[in-house]
VOVEX-960259 format. One record per residue: chain; x, y, z of N, C-alpha, C in turn; residue number from 1. Coordinates in steps of 0.001 Angstrom, whole numbers, m for minus. Example, Ala and Ser with C-alpha at 12.3 -4.5 7.8 and 13.67 -1.06 7.14 Angstrom:
// VOVEX-960259
@fiti=A&n.u=13190&n.v=m5690&n.w=7800&ca.u=12300&ca.v=m4500&ca.w=7800&c.u=13200&c.v=m3300&c.w=7800&sese=1 .
@fiti=A&n.u=12850&n.v=m2250&n.w=7080&ca.u=13670&ca.v=m1060&ca.w=7140&c.u=12900&c.v=30&c.w=7870&sese=2 .
This chain:
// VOVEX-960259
@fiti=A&n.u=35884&n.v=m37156&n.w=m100140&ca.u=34972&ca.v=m38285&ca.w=m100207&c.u=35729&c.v=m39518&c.w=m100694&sese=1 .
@fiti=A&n.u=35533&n.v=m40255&n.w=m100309&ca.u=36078&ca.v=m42373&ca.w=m100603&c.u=35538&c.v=m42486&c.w=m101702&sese=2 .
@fiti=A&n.u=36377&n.v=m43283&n.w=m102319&ca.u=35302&ca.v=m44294&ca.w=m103624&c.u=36064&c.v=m45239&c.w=m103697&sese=3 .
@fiti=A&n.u=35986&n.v=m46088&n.w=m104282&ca.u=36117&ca.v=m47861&ca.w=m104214&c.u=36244&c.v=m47608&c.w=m105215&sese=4 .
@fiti=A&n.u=37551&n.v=m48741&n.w=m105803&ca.u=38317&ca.v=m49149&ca.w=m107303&c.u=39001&c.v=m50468&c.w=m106787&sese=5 .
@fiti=A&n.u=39155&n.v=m51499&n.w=m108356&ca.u=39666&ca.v=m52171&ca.w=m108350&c.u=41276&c.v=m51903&c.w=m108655&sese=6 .
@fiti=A&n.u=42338&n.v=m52911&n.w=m108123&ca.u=43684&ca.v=m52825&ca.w=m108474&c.u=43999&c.v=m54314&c.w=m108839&sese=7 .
@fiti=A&n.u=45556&n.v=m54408&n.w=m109464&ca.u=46085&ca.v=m55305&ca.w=m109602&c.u=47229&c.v=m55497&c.w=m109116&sese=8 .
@fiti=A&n.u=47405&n.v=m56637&n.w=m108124&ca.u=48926&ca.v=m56809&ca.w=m107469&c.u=50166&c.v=m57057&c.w=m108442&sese=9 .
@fiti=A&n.u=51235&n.v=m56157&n.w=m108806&ca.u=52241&ca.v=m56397&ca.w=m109195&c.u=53481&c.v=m57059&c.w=m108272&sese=10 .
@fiti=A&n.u=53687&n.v=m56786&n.w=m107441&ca.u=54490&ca.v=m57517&ca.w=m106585&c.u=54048&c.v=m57265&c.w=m105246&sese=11 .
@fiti=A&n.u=54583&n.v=m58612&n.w=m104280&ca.u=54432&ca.v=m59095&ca.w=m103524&c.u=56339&c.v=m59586&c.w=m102633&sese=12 .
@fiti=A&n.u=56529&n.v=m58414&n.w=m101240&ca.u=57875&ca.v=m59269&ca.w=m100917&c.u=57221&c.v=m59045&c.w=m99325&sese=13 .
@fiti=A&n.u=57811&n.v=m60011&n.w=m98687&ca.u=57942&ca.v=m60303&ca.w=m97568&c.u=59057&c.v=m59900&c.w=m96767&sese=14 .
@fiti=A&n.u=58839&n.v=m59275&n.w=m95688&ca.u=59930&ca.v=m58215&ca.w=m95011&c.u=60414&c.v=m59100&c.w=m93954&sese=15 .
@fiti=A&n.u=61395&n.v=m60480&n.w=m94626&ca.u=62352&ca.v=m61116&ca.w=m93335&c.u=62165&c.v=m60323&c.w=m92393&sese=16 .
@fiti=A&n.u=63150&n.v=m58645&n.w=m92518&ca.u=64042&ca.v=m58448&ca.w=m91744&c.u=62803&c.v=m58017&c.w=m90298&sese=17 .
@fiti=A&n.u=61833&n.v=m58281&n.w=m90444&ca.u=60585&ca.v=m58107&ca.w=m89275&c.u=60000&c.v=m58862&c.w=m88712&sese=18 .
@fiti=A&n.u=60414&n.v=m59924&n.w=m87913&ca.u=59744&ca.v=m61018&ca.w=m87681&c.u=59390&c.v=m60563&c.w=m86237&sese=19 .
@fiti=A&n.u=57605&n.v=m61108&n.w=m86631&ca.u=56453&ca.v=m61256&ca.w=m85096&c.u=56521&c.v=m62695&c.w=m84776&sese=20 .
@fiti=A&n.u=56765&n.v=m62765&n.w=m83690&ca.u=56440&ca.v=m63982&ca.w=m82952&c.u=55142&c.v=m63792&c.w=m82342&sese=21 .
@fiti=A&n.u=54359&n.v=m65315&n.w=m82341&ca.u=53193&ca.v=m65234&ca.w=m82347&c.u=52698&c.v=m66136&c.w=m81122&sese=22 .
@fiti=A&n.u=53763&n.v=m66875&n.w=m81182&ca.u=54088&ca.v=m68080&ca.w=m79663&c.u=54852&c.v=m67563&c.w=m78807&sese=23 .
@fiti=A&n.u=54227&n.v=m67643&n.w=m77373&ca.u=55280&ca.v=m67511&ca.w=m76331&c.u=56567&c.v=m67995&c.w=m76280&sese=24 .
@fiti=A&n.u=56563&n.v=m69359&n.w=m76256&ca.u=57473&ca.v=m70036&ca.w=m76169&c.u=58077&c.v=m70992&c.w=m77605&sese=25 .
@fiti=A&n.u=59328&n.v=m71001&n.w=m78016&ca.u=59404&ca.v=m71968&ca.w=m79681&c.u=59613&c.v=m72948&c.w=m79504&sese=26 .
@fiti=A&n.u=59144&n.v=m73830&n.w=m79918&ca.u=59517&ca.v=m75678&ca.w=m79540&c.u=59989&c.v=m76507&c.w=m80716&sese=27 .
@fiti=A&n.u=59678&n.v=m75855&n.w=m82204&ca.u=60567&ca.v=m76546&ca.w=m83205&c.u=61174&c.v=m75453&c.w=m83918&sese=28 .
@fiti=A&n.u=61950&n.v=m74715&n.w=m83470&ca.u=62870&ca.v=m73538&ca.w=m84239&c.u=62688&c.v=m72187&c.w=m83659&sese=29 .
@fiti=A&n.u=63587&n.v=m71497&n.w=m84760&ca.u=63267&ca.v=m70265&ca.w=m84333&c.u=62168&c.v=m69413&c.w=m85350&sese=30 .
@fiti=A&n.u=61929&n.v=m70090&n.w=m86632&ca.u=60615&ca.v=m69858&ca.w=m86803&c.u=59169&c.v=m69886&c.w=m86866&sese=31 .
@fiti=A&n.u=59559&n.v=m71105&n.w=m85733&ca.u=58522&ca.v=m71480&ca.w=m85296&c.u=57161&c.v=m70309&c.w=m84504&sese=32 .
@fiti=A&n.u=56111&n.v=m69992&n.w=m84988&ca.u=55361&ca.v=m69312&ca.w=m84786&c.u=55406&c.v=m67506&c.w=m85391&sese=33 .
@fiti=A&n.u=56657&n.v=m67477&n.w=m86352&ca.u=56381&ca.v=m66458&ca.w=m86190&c.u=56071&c.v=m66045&c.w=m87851&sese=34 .
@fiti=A&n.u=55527&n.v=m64896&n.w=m88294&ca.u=55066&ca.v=m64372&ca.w=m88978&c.u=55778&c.v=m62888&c.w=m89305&sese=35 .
@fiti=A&n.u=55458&n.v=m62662&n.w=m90664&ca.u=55992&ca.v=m61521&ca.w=m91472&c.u=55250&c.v=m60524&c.w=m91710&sese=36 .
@fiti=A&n.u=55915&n.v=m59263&n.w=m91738&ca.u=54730&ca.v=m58079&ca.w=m92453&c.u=55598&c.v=m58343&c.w=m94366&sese=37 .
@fiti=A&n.u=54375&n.v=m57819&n.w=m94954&ca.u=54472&ca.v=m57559&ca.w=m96476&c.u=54346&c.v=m56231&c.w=m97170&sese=38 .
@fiti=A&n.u=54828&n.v=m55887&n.w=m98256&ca.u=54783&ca.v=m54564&ca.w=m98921&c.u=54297&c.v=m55333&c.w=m99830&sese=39 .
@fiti=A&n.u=52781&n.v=m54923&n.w=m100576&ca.u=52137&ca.v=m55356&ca.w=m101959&c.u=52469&c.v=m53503&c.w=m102695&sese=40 .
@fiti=A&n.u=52705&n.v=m54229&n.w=m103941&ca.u=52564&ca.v=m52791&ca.w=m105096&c.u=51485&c.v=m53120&c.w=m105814&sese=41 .
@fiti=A&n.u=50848&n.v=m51992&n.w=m106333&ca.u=49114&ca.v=m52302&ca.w=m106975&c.u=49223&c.v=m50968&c.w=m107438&sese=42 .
@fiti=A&n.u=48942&n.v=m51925&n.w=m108917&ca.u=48133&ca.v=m51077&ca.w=m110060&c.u=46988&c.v=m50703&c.w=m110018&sese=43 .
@fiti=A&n.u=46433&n.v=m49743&n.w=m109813&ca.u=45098&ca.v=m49388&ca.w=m110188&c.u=44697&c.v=m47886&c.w=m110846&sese=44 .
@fiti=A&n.u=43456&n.v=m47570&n.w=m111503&ca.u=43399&ca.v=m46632&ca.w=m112482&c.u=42082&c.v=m45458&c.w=m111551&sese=45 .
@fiti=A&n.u=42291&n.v=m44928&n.w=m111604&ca.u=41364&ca.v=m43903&ca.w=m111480&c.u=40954&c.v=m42290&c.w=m112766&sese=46 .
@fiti=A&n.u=39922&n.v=m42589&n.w=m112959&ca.u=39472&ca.v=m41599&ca.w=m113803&c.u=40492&c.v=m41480&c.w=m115594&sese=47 .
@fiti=A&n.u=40755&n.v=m42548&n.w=m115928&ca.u=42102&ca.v=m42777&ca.w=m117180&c.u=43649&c.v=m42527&c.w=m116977&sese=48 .
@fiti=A&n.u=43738&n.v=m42138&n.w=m115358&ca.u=44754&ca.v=m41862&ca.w=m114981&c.u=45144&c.v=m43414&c.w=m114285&sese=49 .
@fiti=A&n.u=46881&n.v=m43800&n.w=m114420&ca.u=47071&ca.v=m45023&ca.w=m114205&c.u=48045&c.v=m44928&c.w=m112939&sese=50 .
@fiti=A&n.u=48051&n.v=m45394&n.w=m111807&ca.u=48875&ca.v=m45314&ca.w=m110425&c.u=49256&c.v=m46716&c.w=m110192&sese=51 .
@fiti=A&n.u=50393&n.v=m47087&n.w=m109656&ca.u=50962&ca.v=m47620&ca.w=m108618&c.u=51639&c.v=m46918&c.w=m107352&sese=52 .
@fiti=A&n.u=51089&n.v=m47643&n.w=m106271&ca.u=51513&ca.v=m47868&ca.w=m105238&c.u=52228&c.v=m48756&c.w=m104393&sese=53 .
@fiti=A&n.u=53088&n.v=m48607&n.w=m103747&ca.u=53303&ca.v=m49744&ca.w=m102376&c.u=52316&c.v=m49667&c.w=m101130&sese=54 .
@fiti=A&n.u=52031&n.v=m50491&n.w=m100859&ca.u=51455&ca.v=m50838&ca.w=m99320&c.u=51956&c.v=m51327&c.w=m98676&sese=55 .
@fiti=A&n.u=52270&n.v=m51468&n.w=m97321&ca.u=52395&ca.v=m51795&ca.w=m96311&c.u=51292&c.v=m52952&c.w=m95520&sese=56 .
@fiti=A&n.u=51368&n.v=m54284&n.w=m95718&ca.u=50400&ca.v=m54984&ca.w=m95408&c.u=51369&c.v=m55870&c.w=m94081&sese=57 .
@fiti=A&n.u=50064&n.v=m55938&n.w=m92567&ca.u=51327&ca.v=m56058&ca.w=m91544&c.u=50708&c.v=m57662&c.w=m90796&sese=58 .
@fiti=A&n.u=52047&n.v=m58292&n.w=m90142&ca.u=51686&ca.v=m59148&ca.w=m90190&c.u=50563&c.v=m60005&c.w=m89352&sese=59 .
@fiti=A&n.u=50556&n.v=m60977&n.w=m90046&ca.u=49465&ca.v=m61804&ca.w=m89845&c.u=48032&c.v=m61817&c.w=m90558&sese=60 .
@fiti=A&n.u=48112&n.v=m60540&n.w=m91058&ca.u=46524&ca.v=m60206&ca.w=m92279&c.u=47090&c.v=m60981&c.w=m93597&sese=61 .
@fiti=A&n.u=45894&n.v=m61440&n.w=m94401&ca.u=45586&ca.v=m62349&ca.w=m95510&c.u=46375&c.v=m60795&c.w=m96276&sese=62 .
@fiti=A&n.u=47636&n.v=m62036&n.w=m96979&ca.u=48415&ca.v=m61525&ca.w=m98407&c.u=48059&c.v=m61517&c.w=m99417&sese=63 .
@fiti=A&n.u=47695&n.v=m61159&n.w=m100354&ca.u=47411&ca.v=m61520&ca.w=m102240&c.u=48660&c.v=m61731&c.w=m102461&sese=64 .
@fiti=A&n.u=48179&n.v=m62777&n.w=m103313&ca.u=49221&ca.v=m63454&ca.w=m104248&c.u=49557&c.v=m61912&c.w=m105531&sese=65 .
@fiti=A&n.u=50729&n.v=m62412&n.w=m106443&ca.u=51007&ca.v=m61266&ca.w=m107474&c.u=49681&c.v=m61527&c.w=m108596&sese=66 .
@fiti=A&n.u=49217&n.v=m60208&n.w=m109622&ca.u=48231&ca.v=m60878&ca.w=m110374&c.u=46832&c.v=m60826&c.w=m109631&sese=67 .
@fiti=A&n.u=46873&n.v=m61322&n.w=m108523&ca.u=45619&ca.v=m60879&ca.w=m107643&c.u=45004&c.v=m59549&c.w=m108033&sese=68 .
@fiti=A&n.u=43533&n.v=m59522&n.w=m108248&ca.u=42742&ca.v=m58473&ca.w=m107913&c.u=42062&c.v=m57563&c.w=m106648&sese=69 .
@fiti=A&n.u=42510&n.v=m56559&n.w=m105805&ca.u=42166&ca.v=m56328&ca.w=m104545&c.u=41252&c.v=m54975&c.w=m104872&sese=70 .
@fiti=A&n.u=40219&n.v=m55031&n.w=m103930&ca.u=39576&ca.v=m53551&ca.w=m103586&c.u=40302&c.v=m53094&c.w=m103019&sese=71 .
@fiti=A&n.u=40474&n.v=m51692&n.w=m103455&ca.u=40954&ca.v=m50656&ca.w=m103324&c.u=39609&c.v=m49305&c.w=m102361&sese=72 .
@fiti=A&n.u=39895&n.v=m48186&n.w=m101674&ca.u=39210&ca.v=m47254&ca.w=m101677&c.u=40499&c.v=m46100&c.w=m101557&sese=73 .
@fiti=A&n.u=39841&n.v=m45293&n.w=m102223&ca.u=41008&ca.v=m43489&ca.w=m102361&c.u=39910&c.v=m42519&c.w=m101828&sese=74 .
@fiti=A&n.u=40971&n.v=m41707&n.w=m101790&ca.u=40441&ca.v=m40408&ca.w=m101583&c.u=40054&c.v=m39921&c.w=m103088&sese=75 .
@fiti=A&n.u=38718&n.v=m39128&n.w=m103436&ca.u=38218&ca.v=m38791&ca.w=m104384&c.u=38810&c.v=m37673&c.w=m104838&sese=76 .
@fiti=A&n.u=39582&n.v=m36874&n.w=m103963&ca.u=40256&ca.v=m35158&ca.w=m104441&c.u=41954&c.v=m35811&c.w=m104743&sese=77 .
@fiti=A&n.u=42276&n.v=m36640&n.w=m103804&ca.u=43798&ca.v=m37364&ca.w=m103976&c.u=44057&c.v=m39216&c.w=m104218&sese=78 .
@fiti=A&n.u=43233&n.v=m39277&n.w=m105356&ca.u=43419&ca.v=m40648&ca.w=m105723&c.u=45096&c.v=m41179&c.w=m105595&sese=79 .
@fiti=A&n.u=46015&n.v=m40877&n.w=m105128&ca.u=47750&ca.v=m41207&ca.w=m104879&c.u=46861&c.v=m41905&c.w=m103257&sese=80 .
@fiti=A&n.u=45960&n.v=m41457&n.w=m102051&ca.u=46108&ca.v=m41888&ca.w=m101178&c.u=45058&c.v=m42777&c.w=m101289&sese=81 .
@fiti=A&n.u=45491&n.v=m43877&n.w=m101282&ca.u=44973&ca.v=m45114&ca.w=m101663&c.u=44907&c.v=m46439&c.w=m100065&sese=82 .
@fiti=A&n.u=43976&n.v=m47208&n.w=m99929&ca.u=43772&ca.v=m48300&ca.w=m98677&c.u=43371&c.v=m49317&c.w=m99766&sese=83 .
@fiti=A&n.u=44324&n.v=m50757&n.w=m99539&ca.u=43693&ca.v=m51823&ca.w=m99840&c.u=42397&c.v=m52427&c.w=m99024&sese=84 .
@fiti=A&n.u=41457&n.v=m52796&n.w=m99086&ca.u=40049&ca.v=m53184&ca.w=m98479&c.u=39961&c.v=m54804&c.w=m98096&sese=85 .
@fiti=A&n.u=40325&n.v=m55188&n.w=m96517&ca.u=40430&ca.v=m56360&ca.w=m97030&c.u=39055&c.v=m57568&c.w=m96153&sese=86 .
Protein backbone atom coordinates (compact mmCIF):
# COMPACT_ATOMS: atom_id res chain seq x y z
CA UNK A 1 0.00 0.00 0.00
CA UNK A 2 1.28 3.97 -0.84
CA UNK A 3 1.29 6.57 1.74
CA UNK A 4 2.31 10.10 1.27
CA UNK A 5 5.21 11.87 3.40
CA UNK A 6 6.85 14.93 3.38
CA UNK A 7 10.80 15.27 2.44
CA UNK A 8 13.46 17.73 2.39
CA UNK A 9 15.76 18.49 -0.62
CA UNK A 10 19.38 18.20 0.37
CA UNK A 11 20.98 18.53 -2.86
CA UNK A 12 20.24 19.38 -6.12
CA UNK A 13 22.98 18.69 -9.39
CA UNK A 14 22.28 18.94 -12.82
CA UNK A 15 23.55 16.18 -15.18
CA UNK A 16 25.59 18.43 -17.99
CA UNK A 17 26.79 15.34 -19.25
CA UNK A 18 22.84 14.74 -20.73
CA UNK A 19 21.72 17.28 -22.74
CA UNK A 20 17.92 17.20 -24.50
CA UNK A 21 17.48 19.37 -27.17
CA UNK A 22 14.21 20.71 -27.32
CA UNK A 23 14.53 22.80 -30.73
CA UNK A 24 14.88 21.41 -34.01
CA UNK A 25 17.04 23.65 -35.25
CA UNK A 26 19.80 26.15 -32.81
CA UNK A 27 19.97 29.72 -33.85
CA UNK A 28 21.88 31.29 -30.82
CA UNK A 29 24.28 28.42 -29.65
CA UNK A 30 24.60 25.23 -28.87
CA UNK A 31 22.60 25.60 -25.85
CA UNK A 32 20.25 27.01 -27.19
CA UNK A 33 17.00 25.04 -26.46
CA UNK A 34 18.25 22.50 -24.68
CA UNK A 35 17.57 21.20 -21.26
CA UNK A 36 18.98 18.92 -18.43
CA UNK A 37 17.90 15.90 -16.41
CA UNK A 38 18.58 16.31 -12.43
CA UNK A 39 19.38 13.92 -9.48
CA UNK A 40 17.54 15.59 -6.20
CA UNK A 41 18.63 13.76 -2.72
CA UNK A 42 15.71 13.98 -0.06
CA UNK A 43 15.45 13.56 3.36
CA UNK A 44 12.48 12.20 4.56
CA UNK A 45 11.30 10.17 7.76
CA UNK A 46 9.02 7.46 7.91
CA UNK A 47 7.66 5.89 11.07
CA UNK A 48 11.04 7.58 13.40
CA UNK A 49 13.08 5.98 10.95
CA UNK A 50 15.23 8.70 8.95
CA UNK A 51 16.10 7.99 4.91
CA UNK A 52 17.76 9.65 2.19
CA UNK A 53 17.51 9.09 -1.19
CA UNK A 54 18.62 10.13 -4.74
CA UNK A 55 16.14 10.66 -7.48
CA UNK A 56 16.37 10.84 -10.76
CA UNK A 57 14.30 13.90 -11.92
CA UNK A 58 14.32 14.00 -16.04
CA UNK A 59 14.43 16.67 -18.13
CA UNK A 60 12.27 19.36 -18.59
CA UNK A 61 9.94 18.59 -15.25
CA UNK A 62 9.85 21.47 -12.49
CA UNK A 63 13.26 21.08 -10.19
CA UNK A 64 13.18 22.02 -6.34
CA UNK A 65 15.47 24.20 -5.30
CA UNK A 66 17.90 22.65 -2.13
CA UNK A 67 15.88 23.15 1.32
CA UNK A 68 12.70 22.75 -0.68
CA UNK A 69 9.90 20.70 0.79
CA UNK A 70 8.49 17.91 -1.76
CA UNK A 71 5.68 15.21 -1.44
CA UNK A 72 6.88 12.23 -1.31
CA UNK A 73 4.70 8.70 -1.67
CA UNK A 74 6.51 5.05 -0.54
CA UNK A 75 5.69 1.93 -0.42
CA UNK A 76 4.15 1.16 3.11
CA UNK A 77 6.05 -2.52 3.57
CA UNK A 78 9.44 -0.77 1.81
CA UNK A 79 9.57 2.84 2.78
CA UNK A 80 13.59 2.85 0.88
CA UNK A 81 11.14 2.82 -2.41
CA UNK A 82 10.24 6.15 -2.46
CA UNK A 83 8.46 8.67 -5.77
CA UNK A 84 8.75 12.36 -5.49
CA UNK A 85 4.92 13.67 -6.29
CA UNK A 86 5.04 16.41 -8.49
Amino acid sequence: MQKRTSGTVVSVKKQWWLKVNTKVIRTAGPLDGATFPHVVKVRYTVDGQEYEKRKWIGAGQPVPGEGDTVQLVYDDENPEDVSIVF
